[in-house]
C-alpha positions in Angstrom: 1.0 101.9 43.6 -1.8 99.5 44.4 -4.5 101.9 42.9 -2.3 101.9 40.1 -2.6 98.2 39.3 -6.0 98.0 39.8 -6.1 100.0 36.7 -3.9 98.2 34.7 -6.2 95.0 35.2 -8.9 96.5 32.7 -6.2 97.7 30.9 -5.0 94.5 29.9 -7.9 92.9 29.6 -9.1 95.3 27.1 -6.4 94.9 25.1 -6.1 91.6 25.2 -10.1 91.8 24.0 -9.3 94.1 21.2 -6.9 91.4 20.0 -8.9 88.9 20.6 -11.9 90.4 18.3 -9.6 91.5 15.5 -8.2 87.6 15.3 -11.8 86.5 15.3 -12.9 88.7 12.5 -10.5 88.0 10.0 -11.9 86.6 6.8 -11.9 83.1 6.9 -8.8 81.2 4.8 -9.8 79.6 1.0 -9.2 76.6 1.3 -9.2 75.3 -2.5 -9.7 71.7 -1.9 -12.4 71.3 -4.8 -11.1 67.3 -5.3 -12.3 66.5 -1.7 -15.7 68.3 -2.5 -16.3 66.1 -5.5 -15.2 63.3 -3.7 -18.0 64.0 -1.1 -20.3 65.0 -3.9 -20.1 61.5 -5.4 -20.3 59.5 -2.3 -23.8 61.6 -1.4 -25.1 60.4 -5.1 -23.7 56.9 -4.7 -25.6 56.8 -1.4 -28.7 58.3 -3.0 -28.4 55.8 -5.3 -28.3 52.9 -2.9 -31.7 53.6 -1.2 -33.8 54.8 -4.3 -36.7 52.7 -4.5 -36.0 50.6 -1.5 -39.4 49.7 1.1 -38.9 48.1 4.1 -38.9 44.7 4.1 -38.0 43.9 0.3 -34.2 42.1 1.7 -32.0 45.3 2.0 -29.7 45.2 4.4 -31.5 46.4 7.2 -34.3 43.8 6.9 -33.1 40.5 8.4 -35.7 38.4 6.6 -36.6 36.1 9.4 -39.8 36.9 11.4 
């Protein structure tokens, strides 16, 4: 009987590995949330924006202005 569940071990564990790479294949979900992406889209050009034509030094906001 011992014998017997030694064998089972692998058993299960293969099993419990085909599962496992079956759930992990799957094609991923849609998810359809095209207002978030434009909403991301515009922050990256506001923050392009922001730092277009900006030197070091000329008062941004990273520049403290005393020496």
């Amino acid at each position: 009987m011992g014998a017997l569940a030694w064998l089972g071990i692998p058993v299960a564990a293969g099993v419990v590995a085909v599962l496992w790479a079956s759930w992990a294949a799957r094609p991923p979900r849609a998810t359809g949330d095209g207002a978030s992406l434009a909403e991301h889209q515009r922050f990256l050009a506001a923050m392009e924006r922001s730092t277009v034509g900006r030197q070091a030094g000329d008062g941004g906001p990273d520049s403290s202005g005393s020496a």
